[in-house]
Residue, then its C-alpha position, 0 to 999 in steps of 0.5 A: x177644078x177648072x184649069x186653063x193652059x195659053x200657048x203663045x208662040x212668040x218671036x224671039x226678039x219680042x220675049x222681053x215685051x211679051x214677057x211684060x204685056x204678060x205681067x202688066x196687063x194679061x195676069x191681072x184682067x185674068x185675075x178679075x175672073x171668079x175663082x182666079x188663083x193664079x197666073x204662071x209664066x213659062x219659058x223654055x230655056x236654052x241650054 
């Protein structure tokens, strides 16, 4: 099995848009990769 971890450093005021570029358009040109199984986002969180 073959994983791949992307780190993005991204600036606060931009997360909601990443956050979108991630769902419309990053996931799914990964997901025309052979053996794709699945795209997860994460965040952290402020507590």
């Amino acid at each position: 099995m073959i994983e791949r971890q992307v780190t993005f450093h991204v600036l606060p005021d931009k997360e909601a848009e990443f956050g979108t570029f991630s769902k419309e358009e990053y996931a799914p040109l990964m997901a025309e990769t052979e053996g794709f199984v699945s795209a997860s986002l994460l965040q952290d969180q402020e507590i």
